[in-house]
N, C-alpha and C positions, 0 to 999 in steps of 0.2 A: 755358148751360154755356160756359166759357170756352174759348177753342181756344189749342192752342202748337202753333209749327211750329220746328224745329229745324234751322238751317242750320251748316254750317259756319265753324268760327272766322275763317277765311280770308275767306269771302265776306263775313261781319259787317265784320270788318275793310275789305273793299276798299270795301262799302257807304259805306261812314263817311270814305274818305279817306284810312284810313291802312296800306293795302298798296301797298306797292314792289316794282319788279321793276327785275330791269338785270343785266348782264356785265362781264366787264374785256374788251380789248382782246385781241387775241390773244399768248398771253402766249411764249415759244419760250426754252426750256433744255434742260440737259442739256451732257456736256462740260465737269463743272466749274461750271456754271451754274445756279444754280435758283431758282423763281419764288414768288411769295407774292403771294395776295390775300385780301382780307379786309373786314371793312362795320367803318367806326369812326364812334365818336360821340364830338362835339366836348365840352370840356370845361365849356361855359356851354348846351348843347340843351337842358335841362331835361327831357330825354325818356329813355325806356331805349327801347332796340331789342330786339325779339323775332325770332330767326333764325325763317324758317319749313322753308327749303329751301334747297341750294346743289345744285349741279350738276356733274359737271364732262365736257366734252365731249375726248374726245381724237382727235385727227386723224390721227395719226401710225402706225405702224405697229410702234411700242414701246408697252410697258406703262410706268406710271411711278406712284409712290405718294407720295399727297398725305395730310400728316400734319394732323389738327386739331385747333388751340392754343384755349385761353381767354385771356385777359389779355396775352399778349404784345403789345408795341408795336410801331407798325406804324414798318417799316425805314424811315431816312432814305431822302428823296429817292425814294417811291415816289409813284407819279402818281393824280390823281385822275377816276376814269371817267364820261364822256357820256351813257352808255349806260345810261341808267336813266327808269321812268314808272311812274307812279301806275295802277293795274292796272285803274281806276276812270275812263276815261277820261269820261265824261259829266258830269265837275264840271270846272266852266270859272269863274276857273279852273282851273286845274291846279294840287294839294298838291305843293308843294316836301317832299321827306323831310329831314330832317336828318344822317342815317346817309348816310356816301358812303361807295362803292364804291370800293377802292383797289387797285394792284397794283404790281408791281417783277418785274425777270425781272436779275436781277446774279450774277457770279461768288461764289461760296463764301458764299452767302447764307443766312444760319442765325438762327433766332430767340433770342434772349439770356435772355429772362424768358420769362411767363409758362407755363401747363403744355400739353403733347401728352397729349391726354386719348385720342386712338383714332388709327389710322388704315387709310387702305384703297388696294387694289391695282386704278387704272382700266386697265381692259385697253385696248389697241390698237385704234383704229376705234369706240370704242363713247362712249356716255354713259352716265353713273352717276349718276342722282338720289338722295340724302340727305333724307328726309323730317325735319325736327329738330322740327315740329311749335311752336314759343317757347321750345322749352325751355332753350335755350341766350339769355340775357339778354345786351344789352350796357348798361352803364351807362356817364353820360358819363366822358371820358379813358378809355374803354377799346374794344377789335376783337377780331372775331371772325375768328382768322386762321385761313390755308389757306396749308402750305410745301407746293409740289410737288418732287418729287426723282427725276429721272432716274437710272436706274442706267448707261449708258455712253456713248460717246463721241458717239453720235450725238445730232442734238436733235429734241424733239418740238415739235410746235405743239398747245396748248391755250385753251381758254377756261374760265370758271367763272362762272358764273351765281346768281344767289342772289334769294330771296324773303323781304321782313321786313315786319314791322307793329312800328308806332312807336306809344306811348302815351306821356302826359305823367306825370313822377313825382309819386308820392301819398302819398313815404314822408317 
């Protein structure tokens, strides 16, 4: 008799190389100010990115609500994050992801294109995991963005964390 064991898509993925994990920097709006991060892929990767999870941790002592785009383009002049590893650490060596982690924290900062498919209200002090499971795709030239927006004068300090598996395209 044949045996099947059934693991998680995630773990399959990290198995094989190609789960990522990583942050932005600490990102601090509010006041007119608001921040954006999001995972983009380059226009020659040959790969789509599958969101698995994003995060967002808040520090502050405001609530503040982070809107999530599909297709919009990631704001000029937003920086590119460090803060990323293959979740798979015993392949040496180490899978380079091609999806980077991106962020911006700028004055009257507003996404131009693509759509605000939902958003959510991170309370004060906490973390909010977003489970998205792949189901949000990135194909190349295109990001998976996250606008954060403080409602007043004061600013908060946050982070946003995200988990993706990269496949090569087969279409």
């Amino acid at each position: 008799m044949e045996q099947v064991v059934a693991i998680p898509n995630s773990l399959y993925r990290s198995v094989k190389g190609r789960y990522f994990a990583g942050q932005t920097e600490m990102l601090t709006f509010g006041n007119g100010v608001n921040a954006w991060a999001g995972l983009t892929n380059g226009r020659n990767s040959n790969i789509d990115g599958f969101v698995n999870t994003f995060t967002f941790t808040n520090f502050s002592d405001l609530a503040f609500t982070a809107q999530i785009w599909l297709r919009a383009s990631s704001p000029y002049k937003a920086m590119t994050s460090p803060l990323y590893a293959p979740t798979n650490s015993a392949i040496i060596p180490a899978p380079i992801p091609r999806i980077k982690i991106k962020y911006l924290a700028a004055p009257n900062l507003m996404l131009n294109d693509g759509i605000n498919v939902y958003q959510r209200i991170i309370p004060p002090k906490a973390t909010v995991v977003v489970e998205d499971d792949g189901k949000s795709i990135i194909g190349p030239c295109e990001a998976f963005s996250l606008l954060l927006i403080g409602s007043s004068s004061t600013y908060i300090d946050a982070v946003v964390a995200f988990g993706w598996f990269e496949e090569p395209i087969k279409y």
